[in-house]
Structure formats: C-alpha cells, structure tokens
C-alpha positions, 0 to 999 in steps of 0.5 A, a space after each residue: 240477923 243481917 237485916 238488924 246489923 245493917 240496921 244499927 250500922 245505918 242508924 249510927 247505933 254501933 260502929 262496924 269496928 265496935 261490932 268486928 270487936 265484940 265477935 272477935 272477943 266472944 270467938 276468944 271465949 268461946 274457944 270450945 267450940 272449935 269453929 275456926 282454923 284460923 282467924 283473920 283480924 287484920 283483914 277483919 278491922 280493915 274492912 270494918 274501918 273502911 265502912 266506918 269511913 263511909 258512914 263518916 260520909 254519910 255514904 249508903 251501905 250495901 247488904 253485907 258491908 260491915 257484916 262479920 261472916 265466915 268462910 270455909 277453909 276450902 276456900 282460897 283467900 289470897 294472903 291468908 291461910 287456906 288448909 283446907 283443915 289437912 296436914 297436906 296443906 298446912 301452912 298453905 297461903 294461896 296466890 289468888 282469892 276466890 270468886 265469892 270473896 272477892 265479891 263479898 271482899 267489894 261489899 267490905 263485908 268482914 271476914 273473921 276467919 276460915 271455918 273448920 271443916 272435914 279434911 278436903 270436905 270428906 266427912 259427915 261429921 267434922 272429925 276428919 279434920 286436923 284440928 278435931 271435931 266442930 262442936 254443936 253450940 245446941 249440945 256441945 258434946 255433939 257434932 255440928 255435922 260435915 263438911 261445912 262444921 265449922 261454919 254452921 258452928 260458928 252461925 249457930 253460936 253467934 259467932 259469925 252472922 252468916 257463913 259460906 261452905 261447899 255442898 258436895 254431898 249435902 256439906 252445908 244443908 246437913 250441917 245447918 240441919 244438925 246446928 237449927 239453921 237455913 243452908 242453900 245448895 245453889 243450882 249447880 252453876 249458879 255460883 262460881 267455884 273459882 277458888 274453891 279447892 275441888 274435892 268432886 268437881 262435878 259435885 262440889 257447890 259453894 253455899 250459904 249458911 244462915 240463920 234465917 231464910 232472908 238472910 239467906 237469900 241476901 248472901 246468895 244474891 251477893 255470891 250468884 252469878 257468872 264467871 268465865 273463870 269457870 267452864 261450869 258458871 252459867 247465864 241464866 236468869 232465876 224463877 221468880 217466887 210463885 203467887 200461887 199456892 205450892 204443889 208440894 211433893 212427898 216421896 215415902 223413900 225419903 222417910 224409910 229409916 227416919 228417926 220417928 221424931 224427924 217424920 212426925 216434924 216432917 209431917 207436921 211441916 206438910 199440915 203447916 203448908 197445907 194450911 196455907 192453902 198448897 196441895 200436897 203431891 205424893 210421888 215415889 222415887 224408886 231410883 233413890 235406893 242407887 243414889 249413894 253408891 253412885 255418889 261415892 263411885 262418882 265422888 271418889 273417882 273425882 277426888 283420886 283425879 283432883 288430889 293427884 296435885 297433892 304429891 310433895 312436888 306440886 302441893 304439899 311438903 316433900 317427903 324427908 328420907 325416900 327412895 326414888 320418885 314413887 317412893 318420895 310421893 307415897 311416903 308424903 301422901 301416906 304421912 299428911 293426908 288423913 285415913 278418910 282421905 286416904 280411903 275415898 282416893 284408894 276407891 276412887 282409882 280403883 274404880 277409873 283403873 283398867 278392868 274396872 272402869 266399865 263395871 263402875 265407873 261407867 255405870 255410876 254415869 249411867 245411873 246418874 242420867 236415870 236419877 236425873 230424869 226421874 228427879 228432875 223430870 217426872 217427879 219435880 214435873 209434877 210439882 213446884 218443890 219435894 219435901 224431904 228431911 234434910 238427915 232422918 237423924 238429929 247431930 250424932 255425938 262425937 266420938 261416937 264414930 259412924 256405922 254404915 247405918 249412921 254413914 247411909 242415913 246422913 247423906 241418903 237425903 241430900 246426895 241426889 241433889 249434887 248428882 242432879 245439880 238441883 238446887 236445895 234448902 235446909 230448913 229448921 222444922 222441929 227439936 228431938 231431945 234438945 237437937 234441931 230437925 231440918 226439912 229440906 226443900 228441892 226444886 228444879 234448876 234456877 227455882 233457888 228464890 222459889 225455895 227460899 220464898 217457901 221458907 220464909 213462908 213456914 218461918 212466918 207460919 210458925 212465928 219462926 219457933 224452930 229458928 236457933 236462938 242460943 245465948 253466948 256468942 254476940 247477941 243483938 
C-alpha cells in the first residue's frame, strides 16, 4: 500500500491532495465504522499541499511523505484534540506534539485524524470507549478489537494506509489479528513514548499497524530511535535479518484453549516455514499460566499511579456541586472516567495500599523477573523466534460482552510480551467463518527487522492469500 502510493505520487499519477481528498471522502461515507474520534482535514491538506509543492519541484520524497495515516487518540498532537476516547478528557488540546508525530509530521506524512480507541487503552474490544465500539470492516457487526480499534479499523477498511497505536497488553497486535493485518510490538524502548498518554508506563509501547510486513517495516523505521525526552528510550543498533533458515520455536501452552480453527492456521503456518527449510523447535513455557495476573496486578497498580492527574484540578473538569476537596475529586473521577477505568484504578490502589504491597505487588515483580528469564533466556536461547497465535479466538461480536473465559483468552498470548519487553508481530494466517486468524512471531530484544524478515517470507510463500483485501474505502 505505501510502497504503491509513493509510487503514483513520484510518477505524477495523482496529486497528494487529490489522494487526502478521496480518504477524507470515503472516511465520510463510511461513517459505520466508528473509526475515528476526531478528523483533522486541515492539518491533513496542509501537509498534502506542501508535497505537492515538492513534486512541482521535482524534489524526492520520502517514505511516507504525502501517505494518509491515523494516530491513536492516546497520542498527544499539539493544536489538536487528544481524549484519549474519555469523558475525563474531552475537549483536551495538549501543548506539545509526541515523539513519533513530529517525526512523521517531517516526513509531511498526512495525518487524517485520531483513531477510536478503548478508554485510556483499558479494553479488549473497544467498547469502553466514549464514542462506542470500532466496528470490523470483515463483519460489521463484530469488534475490530482493543485497544488500537479504531486504528486497525480504519487500515482494514482503507480508510487510512497504515496506523499507529500503543501496545500495553497486545492493543495493536490483538486488534491487527482480529481486523487480517500486520501489527508491531516494538522492543521496549525502541521507540519513544514522549507524548504518549500512560496508561502502564513500564508496559505501554507505541506500534504500527499495517497491512502488509513491508509496509511495516517502512513506518517502524520512521518512528524508531532515541529520545532523551524519555528515560526508557535506548541507543541500540537492531539485528539484521537472518541468512540462514529460522529455528522456529512452539510452545503447546500458547495453543491450550485455542479455537480448532486457530490451531490448525497455526499448524499449517509451521508446515509453510518448515517448507522453506526451518527447523521447528518445540519448547514448553510453564511459567505462561502467571503472566495475566501478573500483567493485570503490574498494569493496574501503574495505571492507579499515572491516573492520579485526572482530578479536576490538574486534568479534567472540576466537579459542579461538592463538598471539601476529597469530595470534589471523587465526584469528578466517579462521573467521567468509565466503569473499565474505574475498575483497573480501584485494583490497582488496592494492590500498592499498605498490607497488601508485599502479597501483590511485590510478587507480581517478582514473577516478572521469573517469566523474563524464561521467555527471553531459555526459551528464546534456544531459537531465533516463537510461534504463537496472536488470540486463540477470532473478533467477538459487539455486545456480546467478555466472559472471564473470553477476557483470559484475548490477552493470554500477548501480555508476556510487555512484561518482558520483547518485541512481537501479528501476522495474518488463516479466516474461520469470514474473520482473520493472526499468528504471532516473538523474538529477542532489537531482532524486530528479524520478525518483520520472517513475515515477509510467509506473505511471499503464501502469495499473500490471508492479506485483508476488502472493498469500500479507497482503493488503488
């Protein structure tokens, strides 16, 4: 998809403001699908204008100059409303723009508009936000997934060429899996969360969602690199993609509680690689079964800590009619904050209050250390990448509401990957009943070209047969 549009924008086939026009047109009519809070055409044409006046020139573009994207709500854009799809924060226009727009805002990369989203990114399935649920352009009348809905919306239906959300627990790679797209979990700290609006701040990453693994890997290398602004951006140099055939590991624990269609795409995707001549590894994770908890203890305690701000003093409205101080908050953050919101803030101070610090808290870390060194030590010692799927199940059908069942099996396969800070890809594999099935690759830290390499490799293998190709939308 990038790689086309540069191309028509290089051969003076269309005019960047002719191709911001017909996305802004079809978003318009395609109103259903609920992917964006808000729209920015302004901002939108000004950039188009100004790669227009370099193609006048006959000036070079580059990669993503003149490419119409989207950009999660949670991320700040200074002048332009950032919600991050709450009540809390409605009408909010921060001061400052992110790291990753101003350095697509250099590119003169065209920014359509914020992408819907679950409130503060606390969601599986996009329903806890404001507005309602993004819908998925393969089944409207299912989820597109969460946190990083509207964006995967939005890329699945052609109404945005490629998106960025924020990946906490899987928000982009569950969302790409449900909506037959690519979606990167950068290595923690590969790229910079200045600007991004914390939900779990030792979790929290800001990904790509595209669709295809080129395209990918195009926009990561726009976004990647270091920052000072941020204490957790780091100077590291990324391992070149392998020459050698893959050791591709398996682990049976990913697979307990998979939908049979989602493990025999899995397995199908294994005989793929294994056609191309790598080696299958298979390993076991017995530590996997601890990795929600102690996501949801880490992810809450984090978020109790970093919403504190939203008190009607510092952020947010205040309160119309309250009593003393304490009185006045609680009001504000019982009336515009949301239940899911409401929920994860009330566990998380539970779990850091006194007495219960040490039984929690302190044995979430600790847990944390033991799954790092088994995911990132042994397990990923062993091969260059494990194999999973991205969610046992295909998108769940709004309204339908989450069981704990449904609320395990959404998250299982992708939290372990924030609480080690590896980097991971979603892949589209297979379709069960018309819904995409994604697999998802993990490596070790900086190996993020190595998993977008490997997936390039299965879209050519397959002829790219499971990459979403819907009508509606803009087509090029």
């Amino acid at each position: 998809m990038i790689g086309t549009i540069h191309a028509l924008l290089t051969g003076k086939k269309l005019s960047a403001t002719e191709l911001t026009r017909s996305y802004l047109d079809a978003i318009d009519r395609e109103r259903e699908l609920n992917c964006y809070i808000s729209l920015t055409p302004e901002v939108a044409l000004k950039s188009a204008e100004a790669v227009d006046l370099k193609l006048a020139r006959s000036e070079p573009l580059q990669a993503l100059e003149g490419v119409p994207f989207a950009l999660k709500d949670n991320i700040s854009t200074s002048g332009l409303l950032t919600t991050c799809a709450s009540n809390m924060l409605e009408g909010y226009i921060p001061a400052y723009d992110a790291f990753v727009w101003e350095r697509l805002k250099a590119q003169n990369a065209v920014l359509l508009g914020k992408a819907n989203m679950d409130e503060f990114a606390m969601g599986s399935t996009c329903e806890t936000s404001r507005i309602g649920a993004a819908r998925n352009p393969h089944r409207r009348d299912y989820v597109a997934g969460g946190s990083s809905g509207g964006s995967a919306s939005a890329v699945a239906g052609n109404l945005a060429a490629y998106s960025l959300g924020s990946d906490t627990g899987g928000s982009v790679r569950q969302p790409a899996s449900f909506c037959g797209l690519t979606g990167l979990k950068p290595t923690y700290g590969a790229v910079s969360r200045y600007g991004l609006i914390a939900y779990a701040s030792s979790l929290d990453q800001i990904g790509v969602i595209t669709q295809n693994a080129e395209d990918c890997g195009t926009v990561f290398s726009a976004i990647a690199g270091f920052d000072e602004r941020d204490m957790t951006s780091k100077k590291a140099a990324f391992a070149a993609p392998l020459e050698r055939p893959l050791r591709i590991g398996i682990a049976h624990e990913f697979l307990d509680g998979a939908s049979p269609d989602v493990e025999k795409a899995i397995n199908e995707a294994l005989k793929i690689y294994e056609k191309t001549g790598c080696e299958i590894v298979p390993v076991t994770f017995p530590l996997l079964k601890y990795a929600l908890p102690v996501y949801y203890i880490l992810a809450c305690a984090e978020a109790s800590s970093n919403l504190g701000r939203y008190d009607g003093l510092r952020y947010g409205p205040s309160a119309e009619h309250y009593g003393d101080l304490d009185d006045g908050i609680s009001k504000i953050r019982s009336e515009r904050f949301g239940a899911e919101v409401q929920r994860r803030i009330l566990l998380g101070t539970y779990v850091l209050s006194s007495g219960y610090f040490d039984a929690y808290y302190k044995k979430a870390q600790n847990l944390k250390a033991a799954i790092t060194s088994q995911l990132a030590g042994d397990i990923l010692g062993s091969c260059d990448m494990l194999l999973t799927p991205t969610v046992p199940t295909t998108a769940l059908k709004i309204g339908a509401g989450l069981s704990p069942v449904e609320t395990y099996l959404t998250d299982i396969c992708t939290v372990t990957v924030n609480i080690t800070g590896l980097p991971a890809l979603s892949v589209p594999c297979g379709f069960s009943n018309g819904l995409p099935i994604g697999m998802q690759l993990i490596g070790s830290p900086w190996r993020d070209y190595q998993l977008l390499d490997a997936a390039a490799k299965f879209e050519r293998e397959t002829d790219g047969a499971f990459l979403t190709r819907l009508d509606g939308g803009v087509r090029l």
